[in-house]
Each structure stands twice: as C-alpha cells, then as structure tokens.
C-alpha positions in Angstrom: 0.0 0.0 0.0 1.3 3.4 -1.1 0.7 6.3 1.6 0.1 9.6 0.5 0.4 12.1 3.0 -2.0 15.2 1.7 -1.1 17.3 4.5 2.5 17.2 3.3 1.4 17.7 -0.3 -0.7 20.3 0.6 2.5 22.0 1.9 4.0 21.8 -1.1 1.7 22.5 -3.5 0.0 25.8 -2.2 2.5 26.9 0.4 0.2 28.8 2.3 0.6 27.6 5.2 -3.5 26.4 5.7 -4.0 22.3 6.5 -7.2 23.0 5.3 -8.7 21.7 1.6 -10.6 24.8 0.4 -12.0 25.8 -3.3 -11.8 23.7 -6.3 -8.7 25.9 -7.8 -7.1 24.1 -5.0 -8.3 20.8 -5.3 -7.7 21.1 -8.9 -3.6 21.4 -7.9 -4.1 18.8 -5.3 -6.0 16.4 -7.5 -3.0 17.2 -10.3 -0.4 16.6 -7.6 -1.7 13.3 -6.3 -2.3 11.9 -10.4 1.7 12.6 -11.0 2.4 10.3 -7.7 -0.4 7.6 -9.0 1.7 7.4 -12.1 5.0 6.0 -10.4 2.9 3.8 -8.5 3.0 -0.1 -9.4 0.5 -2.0 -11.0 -2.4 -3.5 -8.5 -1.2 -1.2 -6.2 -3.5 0.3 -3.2 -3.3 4.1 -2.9 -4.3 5.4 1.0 -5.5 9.2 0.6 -4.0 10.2 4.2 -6.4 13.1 5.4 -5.3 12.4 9.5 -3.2 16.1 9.7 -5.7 18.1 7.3 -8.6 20.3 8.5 -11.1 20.9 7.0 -11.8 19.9 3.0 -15.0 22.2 1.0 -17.6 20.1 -1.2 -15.8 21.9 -4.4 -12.5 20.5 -3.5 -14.4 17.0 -2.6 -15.8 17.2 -5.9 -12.5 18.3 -7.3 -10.1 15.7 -5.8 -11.6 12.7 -4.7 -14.6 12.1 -6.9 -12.6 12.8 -10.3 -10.0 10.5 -9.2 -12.6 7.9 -8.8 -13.9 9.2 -12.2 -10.9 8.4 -13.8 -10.3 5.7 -11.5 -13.4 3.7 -12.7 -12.6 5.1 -16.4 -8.8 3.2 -16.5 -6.6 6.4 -16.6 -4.8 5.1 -13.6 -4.7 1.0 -14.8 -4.8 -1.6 -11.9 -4.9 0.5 -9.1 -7.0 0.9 -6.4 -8.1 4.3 -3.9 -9.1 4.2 -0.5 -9.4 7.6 1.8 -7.9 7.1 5.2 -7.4 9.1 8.7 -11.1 11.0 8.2 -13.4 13.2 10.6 -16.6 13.7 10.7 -16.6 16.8 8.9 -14.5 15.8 6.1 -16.5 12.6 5.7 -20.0 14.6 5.3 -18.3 16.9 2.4 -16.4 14.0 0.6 -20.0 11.6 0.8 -22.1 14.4 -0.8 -19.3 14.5 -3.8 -19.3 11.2 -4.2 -23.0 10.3 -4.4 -23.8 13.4 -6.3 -21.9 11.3 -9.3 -23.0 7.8 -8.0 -19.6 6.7 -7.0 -17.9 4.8 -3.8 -14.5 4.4 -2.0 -13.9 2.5 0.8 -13.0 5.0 3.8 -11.0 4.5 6.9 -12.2 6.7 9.7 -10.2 8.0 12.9 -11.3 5.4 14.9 -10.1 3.1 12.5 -13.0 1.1 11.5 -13.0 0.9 7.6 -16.5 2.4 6.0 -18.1 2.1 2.6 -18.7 6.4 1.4 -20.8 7.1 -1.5 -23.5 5.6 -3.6 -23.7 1.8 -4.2 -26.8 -0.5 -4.2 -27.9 -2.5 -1.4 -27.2 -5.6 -2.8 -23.6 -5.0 -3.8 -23.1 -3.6 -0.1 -24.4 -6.4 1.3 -21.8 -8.2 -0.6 -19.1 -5.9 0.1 -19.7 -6.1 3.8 -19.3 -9.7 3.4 -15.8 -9.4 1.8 -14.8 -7.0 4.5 -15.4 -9.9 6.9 -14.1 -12.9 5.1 -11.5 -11.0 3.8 -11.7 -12.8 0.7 -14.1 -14.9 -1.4 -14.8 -17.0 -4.9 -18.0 -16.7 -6.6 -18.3 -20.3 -5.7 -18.5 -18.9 -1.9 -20.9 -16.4 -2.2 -23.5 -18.6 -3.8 -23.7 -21.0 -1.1 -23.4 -18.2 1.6 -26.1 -16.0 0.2 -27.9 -19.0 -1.5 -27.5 -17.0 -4.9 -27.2 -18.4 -8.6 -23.6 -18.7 -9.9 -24.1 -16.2 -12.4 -25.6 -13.9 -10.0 -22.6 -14.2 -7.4 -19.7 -13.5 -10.2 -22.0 -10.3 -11.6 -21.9 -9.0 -8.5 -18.5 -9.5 -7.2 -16.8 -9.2 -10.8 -19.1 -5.1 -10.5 -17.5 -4.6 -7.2 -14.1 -5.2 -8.8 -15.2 -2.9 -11.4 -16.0 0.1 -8.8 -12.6 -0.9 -7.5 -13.8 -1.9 -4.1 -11.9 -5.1 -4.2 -9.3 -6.8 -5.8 -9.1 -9.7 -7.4 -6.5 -12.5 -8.2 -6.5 -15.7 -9.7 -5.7 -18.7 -7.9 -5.4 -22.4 -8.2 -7.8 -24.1 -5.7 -9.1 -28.0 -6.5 -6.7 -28.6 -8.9 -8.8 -25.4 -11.2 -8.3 -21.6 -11.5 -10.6 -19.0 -9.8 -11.4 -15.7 -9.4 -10.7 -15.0 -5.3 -12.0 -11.0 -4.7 -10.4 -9.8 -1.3 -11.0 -6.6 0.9 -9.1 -3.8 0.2 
C-alpha cells in the first residue's frame, strides 16, 4: 500500500501555510499533484489518501479531488490500481459523501477510529456483498453462492461489479486442482 500524505502535499503544493482543503482551484492542484504520484505507482497497487493532519476539506475541492480520481479511477486512466481515503473526521466525511454520491460513485474509507466504512453511492445488494468481503477477507464466486444461497451467475456479476468500482481486488488462484477468481478486501 502506497501512503500519501495530503497534509504534506498540501504543503508543497499551495505553500500557504492552511492544512485546510478549500476551493476547487485548489483541489484542482491537489488532485494534479496526487495523479503525477499515482503514475509512479506499481500495478495493483492500493493508494491510501491520508487526510489524518488536514482540517477541514470544501464540497468543491471533494468534488475536485476525490470524486474525479474515482472518475478516472473507474474510467482506467490510472490502470490496476485501487483508492481508499484514510485518517477522516466527521466533517470531512459529510463533504467528501455528498461529492461522491452526487456522481454515484464509492470508495472505501478509513475513519479515525479506524473502522473501515463504505462512502458514496452503491446498491444494497452490492453492499451487502461488500460487507461480506470485509469480513471474510476474501471470497470466490463459488462462496458467495452458497453463503447468500445465490445463482452462480448472480454471485460472479456481483463480485466481478464490485471489482469494477474498484472496491476489491481480485487474483486468480489455483484451488481443487482449477483456476478461480478470489475478490479480497481492500
């Protein structure tokens, strides 16, 4: 997991001295900033947004640096990678939820406390299947059919469209002497 530190990229970026994430201009240099570090990262590589030492962050720099890079995220620009958000507050979670289900989009979010949260816009049945992954860890298509009594098809939809939202990541494996898709937590 690659850690990026957006207090000290804040710093220097803007140079003005303000741990706070105000006005889209700003997220639109912060946004820029954390795109040119995404670029040297490796392939399948989890990228923690660290917002523990920033104050406050606006709905316009939300908008501006965490729901385009899931935009672009989702889109490929940024290949096998994923994004999660963590070190949040209350107040920067309520702004960075309202940009992200303004443009039905979701990232998985590690609060203060540390418990790991879903923020944004997803269905109800592909959270209910998330929050299984984030308690088995990991899980085959094969799995989720017999836990949730689902059809075969149904299971791999759903876990191959969390992949897809980049909520998970997936590997193949060999198990039973046969490959399979295994989707694990980020």
């Amino acid at each position: 997991m690659a850690v990026y530190n957006l207090y000290k990229l804040l710093k220097e970026e803007l140079k003005n001295g303000s741990s706070d994430l105000v006005t889209r201009r700003s997220g639109q240099i912060m946004r820029e900033r954390i795109e040119r570090e995404i670029e040297n990262a490796n392939d399948h590589e989890i990228i923690a947004l660290d917002f523990s030492n920033i104050g406050i962050i606006d709905y316009s720099c939300a908008d501006e640096i965490i729901a385009k890079l899931i935009s672009r995220l989702l889109g490929g620009e940024y290949g096998d990678r994923y994004i999660v958000l963590s070190g949040l507050n209350d107040n920067q979670r309520e702004n960075i939820e309202v940009a992200l289900e303004r443009k039905e989009l979701a990232v998985i979010a590690e609060v203060r406390t540390g418990e790991k949260i879903l923020m944004g816009d997803l269905n109800n049945y592909l959270k209910e299947t998330l929050q299984l992954i984030m308690i088995k860890d990991n899980i085959t298509a094969k799995d989720l059919s017999e836990t949730m009594e689902l059809e075969a098809n149904t299971s791999g939809t759903r876990l191959l469209n969390l992949h897809k939202k980049r909520l998970v990541r997936r590997t193949e494996e060999v198990r039973n002497n046969g490959r399979v898709w295994v989707y694990k937590r980020l």
